[in-house]
PDB file of N, CA, C, O and CB in Angstrom:
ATOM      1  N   UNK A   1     114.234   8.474  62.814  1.00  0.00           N
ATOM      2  CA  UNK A   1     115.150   9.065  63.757  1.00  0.00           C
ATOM      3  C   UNK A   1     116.543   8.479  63.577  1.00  0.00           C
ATOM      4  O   UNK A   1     116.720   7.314  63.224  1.00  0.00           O
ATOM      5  CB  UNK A   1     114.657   8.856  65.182  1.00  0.00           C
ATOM      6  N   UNK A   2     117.514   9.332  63.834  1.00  0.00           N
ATOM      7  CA  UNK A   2     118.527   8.737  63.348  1.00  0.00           C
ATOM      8  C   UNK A   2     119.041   7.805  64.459  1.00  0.00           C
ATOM      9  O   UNK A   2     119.179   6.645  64.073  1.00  0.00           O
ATOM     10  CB  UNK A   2     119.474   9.704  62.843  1.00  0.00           C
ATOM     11  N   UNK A   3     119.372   8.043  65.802  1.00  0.00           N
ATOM     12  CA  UNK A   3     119.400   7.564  66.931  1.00  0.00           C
ATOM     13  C   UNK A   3     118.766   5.945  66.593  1.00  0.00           C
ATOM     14  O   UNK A   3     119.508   4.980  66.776  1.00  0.00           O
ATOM     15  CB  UNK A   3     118.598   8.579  67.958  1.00  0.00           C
ATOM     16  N   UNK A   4     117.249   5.733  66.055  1.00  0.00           N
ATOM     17  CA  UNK A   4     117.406   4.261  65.561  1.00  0.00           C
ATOM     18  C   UNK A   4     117.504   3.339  64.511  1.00  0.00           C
ATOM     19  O   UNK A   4     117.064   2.199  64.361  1.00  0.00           O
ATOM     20  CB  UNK A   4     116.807   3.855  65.849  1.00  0.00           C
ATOM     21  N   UNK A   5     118.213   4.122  63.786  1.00  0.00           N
ATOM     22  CA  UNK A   5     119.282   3.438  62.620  1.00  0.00           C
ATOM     23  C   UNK A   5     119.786   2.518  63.508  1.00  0.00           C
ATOM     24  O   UNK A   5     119.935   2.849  64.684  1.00  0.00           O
ATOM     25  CB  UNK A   5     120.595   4.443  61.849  1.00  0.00           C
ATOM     26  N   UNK A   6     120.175   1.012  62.990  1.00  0.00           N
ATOM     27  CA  UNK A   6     121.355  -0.087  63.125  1.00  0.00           C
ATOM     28  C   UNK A   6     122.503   0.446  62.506  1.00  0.00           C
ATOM     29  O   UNK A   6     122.508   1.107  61.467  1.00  0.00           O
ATOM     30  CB  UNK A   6     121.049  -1.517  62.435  1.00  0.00           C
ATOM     31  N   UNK A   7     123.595   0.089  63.276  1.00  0.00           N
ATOM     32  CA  UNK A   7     125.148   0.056  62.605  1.00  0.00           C
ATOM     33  C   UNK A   7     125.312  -0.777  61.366  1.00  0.00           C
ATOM     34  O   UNK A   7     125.087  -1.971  61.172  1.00  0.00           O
ATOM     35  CB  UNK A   7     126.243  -0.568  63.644  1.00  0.00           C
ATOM     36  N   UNK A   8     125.782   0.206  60.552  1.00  0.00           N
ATOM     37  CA  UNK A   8     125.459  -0.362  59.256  1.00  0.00           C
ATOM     38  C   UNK A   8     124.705   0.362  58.212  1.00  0.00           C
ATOM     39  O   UNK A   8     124.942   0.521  57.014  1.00  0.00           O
ATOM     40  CB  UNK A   8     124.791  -1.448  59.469  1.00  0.00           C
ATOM     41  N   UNK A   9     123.782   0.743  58.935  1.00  0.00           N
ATOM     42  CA  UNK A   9     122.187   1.642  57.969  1.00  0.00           C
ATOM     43  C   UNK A   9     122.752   3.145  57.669  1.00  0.00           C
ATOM     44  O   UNK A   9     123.396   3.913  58.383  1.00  0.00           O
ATOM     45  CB  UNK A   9     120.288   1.937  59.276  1.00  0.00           C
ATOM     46  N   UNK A  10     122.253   3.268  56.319  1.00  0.00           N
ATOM     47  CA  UNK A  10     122.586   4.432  55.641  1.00  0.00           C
ATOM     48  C   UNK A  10     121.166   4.998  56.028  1.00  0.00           C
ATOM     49  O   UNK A  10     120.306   4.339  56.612  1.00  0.00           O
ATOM     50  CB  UNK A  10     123.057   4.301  53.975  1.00  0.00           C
ATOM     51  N   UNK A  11     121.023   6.467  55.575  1.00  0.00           N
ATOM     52  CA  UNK A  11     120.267   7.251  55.683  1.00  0.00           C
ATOM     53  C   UNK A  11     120.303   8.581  55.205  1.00  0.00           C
ATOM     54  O   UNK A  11     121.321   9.174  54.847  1.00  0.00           O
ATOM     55  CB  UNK A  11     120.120   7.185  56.607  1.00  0.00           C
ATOM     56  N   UNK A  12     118.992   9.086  55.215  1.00  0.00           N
ATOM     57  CA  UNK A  12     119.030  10.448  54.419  1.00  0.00           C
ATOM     58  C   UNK A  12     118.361  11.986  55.334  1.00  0.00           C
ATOM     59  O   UNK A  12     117.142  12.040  55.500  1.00  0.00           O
ATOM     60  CB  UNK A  12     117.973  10.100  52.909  1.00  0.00           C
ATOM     61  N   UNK A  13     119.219  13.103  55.846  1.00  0.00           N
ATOM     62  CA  UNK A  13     118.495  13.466  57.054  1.00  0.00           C
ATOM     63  C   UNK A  13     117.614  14.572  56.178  1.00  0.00           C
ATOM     64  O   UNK A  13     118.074  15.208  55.230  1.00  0.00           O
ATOM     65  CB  UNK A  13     119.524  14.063  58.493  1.00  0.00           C
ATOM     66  N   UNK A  14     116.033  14.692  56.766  1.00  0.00           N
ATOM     67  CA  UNK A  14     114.813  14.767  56.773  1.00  0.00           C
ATOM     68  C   UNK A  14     115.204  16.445  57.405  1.00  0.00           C
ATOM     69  O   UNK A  14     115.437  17.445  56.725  1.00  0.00           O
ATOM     70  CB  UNK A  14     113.888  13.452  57.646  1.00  0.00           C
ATOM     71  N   UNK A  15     115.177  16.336  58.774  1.00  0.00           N
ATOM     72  CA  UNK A  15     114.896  17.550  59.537  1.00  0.00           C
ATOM     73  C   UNK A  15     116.001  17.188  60.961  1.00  0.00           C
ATOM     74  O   UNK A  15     116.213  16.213  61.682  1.00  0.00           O
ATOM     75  CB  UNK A  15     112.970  17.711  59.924  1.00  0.00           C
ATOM     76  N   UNK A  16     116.551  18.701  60.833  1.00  0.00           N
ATOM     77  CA  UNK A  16     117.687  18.712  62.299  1.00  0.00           C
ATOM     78  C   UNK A  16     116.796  20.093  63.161  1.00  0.00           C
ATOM     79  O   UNK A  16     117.478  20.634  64.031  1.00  0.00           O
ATOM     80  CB  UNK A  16     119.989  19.304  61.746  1.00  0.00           C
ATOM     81  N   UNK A  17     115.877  20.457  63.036  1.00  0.00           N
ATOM     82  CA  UNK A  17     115.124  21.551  63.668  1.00  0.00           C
ATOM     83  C   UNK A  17     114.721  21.113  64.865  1.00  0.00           C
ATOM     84  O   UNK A  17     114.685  22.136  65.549  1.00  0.00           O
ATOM     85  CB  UNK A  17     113.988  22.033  62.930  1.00  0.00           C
ATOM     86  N   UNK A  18     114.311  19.975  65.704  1.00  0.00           N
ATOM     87  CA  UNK A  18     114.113  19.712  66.443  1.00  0.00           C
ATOM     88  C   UNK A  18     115.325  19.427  67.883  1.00  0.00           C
ATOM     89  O   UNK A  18     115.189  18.805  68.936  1.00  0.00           O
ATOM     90  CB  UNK A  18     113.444  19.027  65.864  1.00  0.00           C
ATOM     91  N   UNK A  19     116.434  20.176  67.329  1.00  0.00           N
ATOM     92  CA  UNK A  19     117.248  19.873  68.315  1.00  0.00           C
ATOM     93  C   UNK A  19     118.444  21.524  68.966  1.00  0.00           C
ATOM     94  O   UNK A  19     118.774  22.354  68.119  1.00  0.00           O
ATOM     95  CB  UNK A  19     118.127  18.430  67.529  1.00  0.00           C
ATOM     96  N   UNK A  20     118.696  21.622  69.794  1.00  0.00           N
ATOM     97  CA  UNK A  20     119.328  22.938  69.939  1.00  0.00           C
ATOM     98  C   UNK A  20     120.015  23.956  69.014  1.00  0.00           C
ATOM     99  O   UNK A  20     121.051  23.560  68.481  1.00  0.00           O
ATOM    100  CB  UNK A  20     120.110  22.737  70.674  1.00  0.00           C
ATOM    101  N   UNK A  21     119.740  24.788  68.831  1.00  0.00           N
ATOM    102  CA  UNK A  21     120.356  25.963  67.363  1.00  0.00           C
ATOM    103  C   UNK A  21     121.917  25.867  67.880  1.00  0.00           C
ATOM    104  O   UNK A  21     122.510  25.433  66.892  1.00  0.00           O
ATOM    105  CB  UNK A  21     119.591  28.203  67.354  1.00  0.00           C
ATOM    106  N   UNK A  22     122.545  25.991  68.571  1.00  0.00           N
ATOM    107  CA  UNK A  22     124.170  25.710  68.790  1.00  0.00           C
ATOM    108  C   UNK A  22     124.532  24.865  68.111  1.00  0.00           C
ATOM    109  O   UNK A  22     125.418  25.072  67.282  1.00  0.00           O
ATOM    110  CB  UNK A  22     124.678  25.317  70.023  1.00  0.00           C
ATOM    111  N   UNK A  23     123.834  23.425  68.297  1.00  0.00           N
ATOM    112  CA  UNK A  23     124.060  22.072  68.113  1.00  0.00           C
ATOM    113  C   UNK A  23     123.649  21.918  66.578  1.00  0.00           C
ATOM    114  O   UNK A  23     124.414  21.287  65.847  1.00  0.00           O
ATOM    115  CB  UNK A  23     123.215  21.141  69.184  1.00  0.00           C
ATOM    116  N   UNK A  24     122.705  22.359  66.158  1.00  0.00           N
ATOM    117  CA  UNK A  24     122.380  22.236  65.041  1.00  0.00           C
ATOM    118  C   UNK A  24     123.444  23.149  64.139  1.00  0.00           C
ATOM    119  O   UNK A  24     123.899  22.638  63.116  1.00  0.00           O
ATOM    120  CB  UNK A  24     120.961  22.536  64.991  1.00  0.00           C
ATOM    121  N   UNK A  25     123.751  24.192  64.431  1.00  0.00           N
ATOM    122  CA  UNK A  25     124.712  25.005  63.781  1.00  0.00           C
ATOM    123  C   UNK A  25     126.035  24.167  63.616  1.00  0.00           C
ATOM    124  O   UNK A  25     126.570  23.942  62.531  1.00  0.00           O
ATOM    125  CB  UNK A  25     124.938  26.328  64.596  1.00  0.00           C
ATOM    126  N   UNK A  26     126.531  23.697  64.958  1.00  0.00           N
ATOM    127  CA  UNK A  26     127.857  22.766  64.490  1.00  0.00           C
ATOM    128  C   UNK A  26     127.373  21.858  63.717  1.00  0.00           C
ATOM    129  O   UNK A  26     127.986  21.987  62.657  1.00  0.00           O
ATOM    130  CB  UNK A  26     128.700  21.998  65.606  1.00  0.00           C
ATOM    131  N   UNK A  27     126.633  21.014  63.623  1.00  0.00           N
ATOM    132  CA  UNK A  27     126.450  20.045  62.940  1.00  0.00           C
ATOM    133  C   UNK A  27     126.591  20.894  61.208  1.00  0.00           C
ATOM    134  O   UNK A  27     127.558  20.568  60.520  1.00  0.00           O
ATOM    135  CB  UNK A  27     124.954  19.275  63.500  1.00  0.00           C
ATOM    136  N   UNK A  28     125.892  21.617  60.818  1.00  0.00           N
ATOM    137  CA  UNK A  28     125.857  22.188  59.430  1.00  0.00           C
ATOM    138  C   UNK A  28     127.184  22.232  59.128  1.00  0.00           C
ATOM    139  O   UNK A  28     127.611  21.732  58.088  1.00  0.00           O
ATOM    140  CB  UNK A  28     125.186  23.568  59.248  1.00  0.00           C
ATOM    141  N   UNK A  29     128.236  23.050  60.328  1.00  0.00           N
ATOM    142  CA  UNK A  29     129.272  23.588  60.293  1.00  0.00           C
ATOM    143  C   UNK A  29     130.036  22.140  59.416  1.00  0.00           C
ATOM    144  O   UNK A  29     130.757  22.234  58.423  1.00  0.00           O
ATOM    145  CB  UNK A  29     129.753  24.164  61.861  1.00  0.00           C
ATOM    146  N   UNK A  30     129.644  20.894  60.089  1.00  0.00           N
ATOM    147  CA  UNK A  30     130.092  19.148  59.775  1.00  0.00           C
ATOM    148  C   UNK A  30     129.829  19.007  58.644  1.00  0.00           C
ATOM    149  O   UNK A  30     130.674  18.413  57.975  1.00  0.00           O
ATOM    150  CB  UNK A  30     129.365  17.888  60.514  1.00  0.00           C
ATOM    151  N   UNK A  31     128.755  19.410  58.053  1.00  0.00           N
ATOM    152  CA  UNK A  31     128.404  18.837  56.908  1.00  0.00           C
ATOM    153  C   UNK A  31     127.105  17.910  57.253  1.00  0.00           C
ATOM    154  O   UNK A  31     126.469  17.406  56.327  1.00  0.00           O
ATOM    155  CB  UNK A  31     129.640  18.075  56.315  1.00  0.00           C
ATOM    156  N   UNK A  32     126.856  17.771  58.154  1.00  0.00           N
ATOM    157  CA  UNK A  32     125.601  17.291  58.618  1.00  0.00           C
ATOM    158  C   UNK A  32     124.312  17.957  58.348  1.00  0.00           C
ATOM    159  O   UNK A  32     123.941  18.550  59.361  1.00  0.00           O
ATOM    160  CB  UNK A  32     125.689  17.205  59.875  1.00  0.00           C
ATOM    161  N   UNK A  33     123.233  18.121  57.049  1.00  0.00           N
ATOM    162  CA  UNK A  33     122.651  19.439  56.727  1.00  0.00           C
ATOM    163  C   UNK A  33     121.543  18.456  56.719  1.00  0.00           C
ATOM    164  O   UNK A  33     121.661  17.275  57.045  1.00  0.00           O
ATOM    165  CB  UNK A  33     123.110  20.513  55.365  1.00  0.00           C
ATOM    166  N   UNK A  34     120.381  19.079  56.294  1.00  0.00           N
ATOM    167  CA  UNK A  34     118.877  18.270  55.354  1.00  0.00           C
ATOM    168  C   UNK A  34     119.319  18.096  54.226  1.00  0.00           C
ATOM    169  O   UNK A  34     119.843  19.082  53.708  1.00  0.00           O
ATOM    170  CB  UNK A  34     117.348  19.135  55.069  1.00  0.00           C
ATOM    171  N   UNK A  35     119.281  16.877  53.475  1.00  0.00           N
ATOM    172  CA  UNK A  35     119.210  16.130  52.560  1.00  0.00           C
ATOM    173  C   UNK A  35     120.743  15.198  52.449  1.00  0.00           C
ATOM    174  O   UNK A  35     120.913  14.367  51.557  1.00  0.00           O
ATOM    175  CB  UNK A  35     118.789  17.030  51.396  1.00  0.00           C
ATOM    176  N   UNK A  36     121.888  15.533  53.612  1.00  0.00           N
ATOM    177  CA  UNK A  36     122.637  14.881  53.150  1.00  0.00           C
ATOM    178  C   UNK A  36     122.443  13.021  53.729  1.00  0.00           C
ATOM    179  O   UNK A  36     121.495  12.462  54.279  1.00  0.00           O
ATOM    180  CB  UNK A  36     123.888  15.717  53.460  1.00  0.00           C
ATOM    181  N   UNK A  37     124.056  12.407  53.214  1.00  0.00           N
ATOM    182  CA  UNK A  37     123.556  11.378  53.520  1.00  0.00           C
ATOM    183  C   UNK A  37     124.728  10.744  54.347  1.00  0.00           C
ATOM    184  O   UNK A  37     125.935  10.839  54.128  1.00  0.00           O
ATOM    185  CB  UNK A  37     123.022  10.687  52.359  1.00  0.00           C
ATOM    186  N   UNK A  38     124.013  10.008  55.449  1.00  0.00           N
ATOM    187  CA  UNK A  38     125.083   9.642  56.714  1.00  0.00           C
ATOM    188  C   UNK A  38     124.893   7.648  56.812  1.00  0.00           C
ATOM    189  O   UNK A  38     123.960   6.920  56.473  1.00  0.00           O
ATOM    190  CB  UNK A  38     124.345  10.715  58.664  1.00  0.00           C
ATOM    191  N   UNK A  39     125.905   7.419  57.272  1.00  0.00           N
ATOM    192  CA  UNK A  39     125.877   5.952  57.579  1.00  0.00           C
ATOM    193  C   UNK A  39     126.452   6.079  58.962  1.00  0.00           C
ATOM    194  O   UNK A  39     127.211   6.965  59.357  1.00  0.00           O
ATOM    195  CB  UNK A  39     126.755   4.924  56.515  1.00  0.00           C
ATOM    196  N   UNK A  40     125.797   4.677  59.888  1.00  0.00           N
ATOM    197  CA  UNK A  40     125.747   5.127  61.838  1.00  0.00           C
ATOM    198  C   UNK A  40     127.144   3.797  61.216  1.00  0.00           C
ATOM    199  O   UNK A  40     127.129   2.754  60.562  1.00  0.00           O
ATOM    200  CB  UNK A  40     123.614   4.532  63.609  1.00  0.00           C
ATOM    201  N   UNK A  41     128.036   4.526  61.805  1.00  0.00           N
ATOM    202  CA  UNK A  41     129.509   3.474  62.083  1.00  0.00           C
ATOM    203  C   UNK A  41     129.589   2.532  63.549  1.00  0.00           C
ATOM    204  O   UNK A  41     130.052   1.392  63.594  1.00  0.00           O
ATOM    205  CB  UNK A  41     131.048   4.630  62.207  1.00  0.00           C
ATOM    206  N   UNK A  42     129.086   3.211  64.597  1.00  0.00           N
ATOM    207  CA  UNK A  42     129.041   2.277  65.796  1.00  0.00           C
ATOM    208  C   UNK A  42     127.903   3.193  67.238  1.00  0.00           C
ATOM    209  O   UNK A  42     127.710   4.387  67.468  1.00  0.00           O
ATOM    210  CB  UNK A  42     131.056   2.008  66.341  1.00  0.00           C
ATOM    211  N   UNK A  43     127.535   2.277  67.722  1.00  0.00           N
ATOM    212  CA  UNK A  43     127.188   3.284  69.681  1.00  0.00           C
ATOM    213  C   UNK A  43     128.161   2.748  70.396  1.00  0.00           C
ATOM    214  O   UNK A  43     128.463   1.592  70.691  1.00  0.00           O
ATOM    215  CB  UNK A  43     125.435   2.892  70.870  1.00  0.00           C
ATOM    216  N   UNK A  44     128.763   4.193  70.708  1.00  0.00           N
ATOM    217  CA  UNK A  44     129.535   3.524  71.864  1.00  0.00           C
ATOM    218  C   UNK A  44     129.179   3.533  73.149  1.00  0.00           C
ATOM    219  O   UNK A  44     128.538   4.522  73.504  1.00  0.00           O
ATOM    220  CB  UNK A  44     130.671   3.958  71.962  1.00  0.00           C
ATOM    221  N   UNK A  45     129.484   2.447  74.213  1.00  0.00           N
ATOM    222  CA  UNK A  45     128.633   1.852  75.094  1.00  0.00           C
ATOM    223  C   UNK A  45     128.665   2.923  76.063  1.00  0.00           C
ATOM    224  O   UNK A  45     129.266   3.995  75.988  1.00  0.00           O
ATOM    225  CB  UNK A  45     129.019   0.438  75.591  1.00  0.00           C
ATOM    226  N   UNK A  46     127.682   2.323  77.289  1.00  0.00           N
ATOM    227  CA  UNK A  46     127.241   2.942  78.138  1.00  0.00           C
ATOM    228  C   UNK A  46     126.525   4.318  78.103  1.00  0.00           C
ATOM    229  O   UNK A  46     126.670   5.071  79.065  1.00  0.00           O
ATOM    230  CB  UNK A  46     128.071   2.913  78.735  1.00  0.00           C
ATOM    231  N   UNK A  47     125.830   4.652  77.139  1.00  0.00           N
ATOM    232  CA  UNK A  47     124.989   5.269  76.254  1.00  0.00           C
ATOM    233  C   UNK A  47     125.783   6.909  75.748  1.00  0.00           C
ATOM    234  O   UNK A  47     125.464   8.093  75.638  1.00  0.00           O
ATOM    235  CB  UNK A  47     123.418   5.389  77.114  1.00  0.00           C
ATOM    236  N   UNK A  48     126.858   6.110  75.578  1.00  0.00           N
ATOM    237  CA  UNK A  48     127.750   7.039  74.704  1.00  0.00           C
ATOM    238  C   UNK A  48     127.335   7.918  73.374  1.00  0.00           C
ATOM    239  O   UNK A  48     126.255   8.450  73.115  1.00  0.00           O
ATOM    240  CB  UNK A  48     128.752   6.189  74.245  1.00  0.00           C
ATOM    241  N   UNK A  49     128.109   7.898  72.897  1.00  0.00           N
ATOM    242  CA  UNK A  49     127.517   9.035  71.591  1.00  0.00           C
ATOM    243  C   UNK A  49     127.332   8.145  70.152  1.00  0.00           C
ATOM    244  O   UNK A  49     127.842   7.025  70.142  1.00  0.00           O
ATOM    245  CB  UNK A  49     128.912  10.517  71.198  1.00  0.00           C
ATOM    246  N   UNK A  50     126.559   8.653  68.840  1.00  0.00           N
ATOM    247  CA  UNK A  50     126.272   7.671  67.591  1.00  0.00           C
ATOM    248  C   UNK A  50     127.728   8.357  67.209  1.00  0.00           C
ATOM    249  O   UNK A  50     128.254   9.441  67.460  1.00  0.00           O
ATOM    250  CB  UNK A  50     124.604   7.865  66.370  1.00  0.00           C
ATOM    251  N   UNK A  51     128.031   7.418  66.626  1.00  0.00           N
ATOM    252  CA  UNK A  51     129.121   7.498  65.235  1.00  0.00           C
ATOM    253  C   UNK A  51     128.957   7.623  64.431  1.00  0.00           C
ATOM    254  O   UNK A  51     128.948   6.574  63.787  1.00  0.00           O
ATOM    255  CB  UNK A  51     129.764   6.832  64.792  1.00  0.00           C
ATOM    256  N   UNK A  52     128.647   9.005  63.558  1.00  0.00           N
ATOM    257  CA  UNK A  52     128.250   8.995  61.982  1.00  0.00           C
ATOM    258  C   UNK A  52     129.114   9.452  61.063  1.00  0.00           C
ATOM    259  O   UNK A  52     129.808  10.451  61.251  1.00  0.00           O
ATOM    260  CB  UNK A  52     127.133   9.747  61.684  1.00  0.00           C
ATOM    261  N   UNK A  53     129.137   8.503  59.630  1.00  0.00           N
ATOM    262  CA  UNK A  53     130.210   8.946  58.950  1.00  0.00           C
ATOM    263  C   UNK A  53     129.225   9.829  57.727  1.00  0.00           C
ATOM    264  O   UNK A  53     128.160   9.431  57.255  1.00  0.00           O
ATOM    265  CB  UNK A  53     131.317   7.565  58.419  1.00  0.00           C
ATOM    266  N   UNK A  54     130.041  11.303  57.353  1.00  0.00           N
ATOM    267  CA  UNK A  54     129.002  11.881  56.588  1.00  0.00           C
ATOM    268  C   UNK A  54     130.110  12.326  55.359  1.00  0.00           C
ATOM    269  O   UNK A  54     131.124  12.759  55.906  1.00  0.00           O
ATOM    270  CB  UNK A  54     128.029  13.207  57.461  1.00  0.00           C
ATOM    271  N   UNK A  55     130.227  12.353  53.890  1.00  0.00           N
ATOM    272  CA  UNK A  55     131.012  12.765  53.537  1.00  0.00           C
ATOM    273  C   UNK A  55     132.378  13.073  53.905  1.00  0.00           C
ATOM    274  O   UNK A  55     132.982  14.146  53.892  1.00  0.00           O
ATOM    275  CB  UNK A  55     130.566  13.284  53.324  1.00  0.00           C
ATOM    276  N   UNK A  56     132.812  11.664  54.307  1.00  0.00           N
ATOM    277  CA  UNK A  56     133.903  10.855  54.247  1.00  0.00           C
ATOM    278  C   UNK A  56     134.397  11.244  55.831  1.00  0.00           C
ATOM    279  O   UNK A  56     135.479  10.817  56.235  1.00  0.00           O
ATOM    280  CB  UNK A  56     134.989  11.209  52.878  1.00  0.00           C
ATOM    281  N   UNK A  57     133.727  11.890  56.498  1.00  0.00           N
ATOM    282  CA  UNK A  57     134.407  12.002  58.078  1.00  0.00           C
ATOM    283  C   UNK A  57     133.336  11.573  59.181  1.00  0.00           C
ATOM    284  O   UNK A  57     132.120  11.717  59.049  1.00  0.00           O
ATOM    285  CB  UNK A  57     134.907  13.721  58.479  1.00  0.00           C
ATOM    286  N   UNK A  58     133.948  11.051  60.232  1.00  0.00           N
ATOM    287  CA  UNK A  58     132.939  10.634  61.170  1.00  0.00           C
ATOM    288  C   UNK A  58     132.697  11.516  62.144  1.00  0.00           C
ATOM    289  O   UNK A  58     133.638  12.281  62.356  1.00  0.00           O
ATOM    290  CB  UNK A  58     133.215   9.479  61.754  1.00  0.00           C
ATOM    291  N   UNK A  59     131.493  11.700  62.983  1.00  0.00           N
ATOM    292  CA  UNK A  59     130.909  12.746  63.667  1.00  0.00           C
ATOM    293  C   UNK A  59     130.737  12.047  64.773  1.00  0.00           C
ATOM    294  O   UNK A  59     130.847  10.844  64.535  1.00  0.00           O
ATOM    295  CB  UNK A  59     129.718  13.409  63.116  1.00  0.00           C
ATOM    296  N   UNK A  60     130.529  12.267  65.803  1.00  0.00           N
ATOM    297  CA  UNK A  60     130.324  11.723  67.065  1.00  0.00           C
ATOM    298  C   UNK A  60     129.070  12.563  67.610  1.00  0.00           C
ATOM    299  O   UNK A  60     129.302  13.689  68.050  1.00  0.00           O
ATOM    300  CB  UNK A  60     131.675  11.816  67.985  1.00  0.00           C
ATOM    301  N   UNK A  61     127.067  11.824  67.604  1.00  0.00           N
ATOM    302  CA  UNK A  61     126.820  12.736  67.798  1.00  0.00           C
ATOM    303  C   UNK A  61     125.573  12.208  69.229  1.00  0.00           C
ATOM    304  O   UNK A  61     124.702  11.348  69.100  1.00  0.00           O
ATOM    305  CB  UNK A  61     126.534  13.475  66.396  1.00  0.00           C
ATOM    306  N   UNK A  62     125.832  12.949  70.385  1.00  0.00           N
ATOM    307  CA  UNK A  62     124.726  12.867  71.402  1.00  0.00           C
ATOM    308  C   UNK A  62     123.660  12.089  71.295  1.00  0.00           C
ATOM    309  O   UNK A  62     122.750  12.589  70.634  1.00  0.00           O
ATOM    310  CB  UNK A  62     124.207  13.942  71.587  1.00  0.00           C
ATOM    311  N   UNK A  63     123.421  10.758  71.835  1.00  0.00           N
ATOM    312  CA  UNK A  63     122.032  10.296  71.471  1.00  0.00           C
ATOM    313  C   UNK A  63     120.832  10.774  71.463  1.00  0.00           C
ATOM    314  O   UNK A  63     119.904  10.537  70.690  1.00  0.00           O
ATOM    315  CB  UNK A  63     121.788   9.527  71.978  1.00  0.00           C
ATOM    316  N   UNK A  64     120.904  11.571  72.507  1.00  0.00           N
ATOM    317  CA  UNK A  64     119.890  12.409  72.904  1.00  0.00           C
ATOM    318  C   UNK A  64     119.361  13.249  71.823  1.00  0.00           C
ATOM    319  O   UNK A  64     118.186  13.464  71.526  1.00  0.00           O
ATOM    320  CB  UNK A  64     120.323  13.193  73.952  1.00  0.00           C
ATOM    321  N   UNK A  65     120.865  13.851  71.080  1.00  0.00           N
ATOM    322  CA  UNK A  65     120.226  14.725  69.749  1.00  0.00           C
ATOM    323  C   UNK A  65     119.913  14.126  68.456  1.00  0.00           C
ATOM    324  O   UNK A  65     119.323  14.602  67.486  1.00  0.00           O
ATOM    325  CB  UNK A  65     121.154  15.783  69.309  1.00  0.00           C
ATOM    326  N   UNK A  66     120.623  12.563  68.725  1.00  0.00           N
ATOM    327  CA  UNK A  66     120.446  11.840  67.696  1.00  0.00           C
ATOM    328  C   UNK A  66     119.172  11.320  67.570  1.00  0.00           C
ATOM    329  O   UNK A  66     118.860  10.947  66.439  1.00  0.00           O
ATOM    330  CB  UNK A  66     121.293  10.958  67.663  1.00  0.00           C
ATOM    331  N   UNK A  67     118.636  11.244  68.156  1.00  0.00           N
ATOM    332  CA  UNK A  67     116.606  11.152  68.799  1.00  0.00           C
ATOM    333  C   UNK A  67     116.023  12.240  67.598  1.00  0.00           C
ATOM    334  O   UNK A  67     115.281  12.047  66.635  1.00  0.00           O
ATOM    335  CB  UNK A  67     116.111  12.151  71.132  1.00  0.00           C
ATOM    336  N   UNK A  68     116.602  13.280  68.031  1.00  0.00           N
ATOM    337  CA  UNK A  68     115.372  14.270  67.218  1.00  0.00           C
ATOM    338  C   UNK A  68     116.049  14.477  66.021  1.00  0.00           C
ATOM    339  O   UNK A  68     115.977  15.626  65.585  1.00  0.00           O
ATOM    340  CB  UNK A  68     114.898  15.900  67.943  1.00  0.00           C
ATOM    341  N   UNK A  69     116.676  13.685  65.386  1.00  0.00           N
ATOM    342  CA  UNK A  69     117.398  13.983  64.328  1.00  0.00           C
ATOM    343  C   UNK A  69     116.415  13.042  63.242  1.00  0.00           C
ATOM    344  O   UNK A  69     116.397  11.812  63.254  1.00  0.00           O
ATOM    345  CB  UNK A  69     119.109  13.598  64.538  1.00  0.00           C
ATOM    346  N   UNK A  70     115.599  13.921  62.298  1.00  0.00           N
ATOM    347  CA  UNK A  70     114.498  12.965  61.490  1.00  0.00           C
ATOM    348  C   UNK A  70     115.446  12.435  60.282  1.00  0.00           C
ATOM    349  O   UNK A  70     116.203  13.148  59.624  1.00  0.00           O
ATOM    350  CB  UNK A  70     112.938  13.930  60.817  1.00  0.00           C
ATOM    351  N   UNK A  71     115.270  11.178  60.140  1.00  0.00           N
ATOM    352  CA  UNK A  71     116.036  10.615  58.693  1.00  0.00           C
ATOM    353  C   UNK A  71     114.903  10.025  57.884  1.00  0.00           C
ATOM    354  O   UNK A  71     113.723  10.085  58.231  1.00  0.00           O
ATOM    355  CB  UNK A  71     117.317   9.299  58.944  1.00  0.00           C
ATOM    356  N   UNK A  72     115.463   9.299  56.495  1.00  0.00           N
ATOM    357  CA  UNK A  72     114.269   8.286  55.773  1.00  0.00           C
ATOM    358  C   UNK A  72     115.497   7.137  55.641  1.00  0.00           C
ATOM    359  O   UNK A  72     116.600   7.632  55.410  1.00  0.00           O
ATOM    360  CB  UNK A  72     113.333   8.941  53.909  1.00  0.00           C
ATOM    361  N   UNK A  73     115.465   6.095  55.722  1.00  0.00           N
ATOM    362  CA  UNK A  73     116.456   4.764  55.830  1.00  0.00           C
ATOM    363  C   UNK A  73     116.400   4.528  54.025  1.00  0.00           C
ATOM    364  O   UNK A  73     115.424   4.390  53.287  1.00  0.00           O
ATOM    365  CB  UNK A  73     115.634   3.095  57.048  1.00  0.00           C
ATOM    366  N   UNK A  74     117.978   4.555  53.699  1.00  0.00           N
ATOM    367  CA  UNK A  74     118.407   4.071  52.210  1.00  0.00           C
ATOM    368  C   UNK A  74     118.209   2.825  52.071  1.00  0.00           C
ATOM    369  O   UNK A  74     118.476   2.273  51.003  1.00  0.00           O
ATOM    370  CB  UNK A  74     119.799   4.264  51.806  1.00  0.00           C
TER     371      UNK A  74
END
């Protein structure tokens, strides 16, 4: 899950199907697809959103969706 990646940890996303078709659509729209590859830059507090940098830009994404977001750790 990507949600428990450490800051720092690269990763490779698996499956984004488990999370809203809107949400999943922007994300593609990001560059956020299956097979690409993301590194978590920070959480910001108070259960703020993940920070992911994906092909060179950072994403800011819902923990909640970051939960069902399947990865494999690089």
């Amino acid at each position: 899950m990507l949600g428990k990646l450490k800051k720092g940890e690269k990763g490779r996303i698996l499956d984004v199907s488990g999370i809203d078709h809107l949400v999943r659509r922007r994300l593609l729209d990001l560059g956020i697809t299956e097979g690409a590859e993301v590194c978590i830059k920070c959480f910001l507090p108070f259960g703020g959103p993940v920070m992911v940098e994906s092909s060179g830009q950072c994403v800011g994404i819902r923990r909640k969706e970051a939960i069902q977001i399947e990865v494999e750790r690089l």
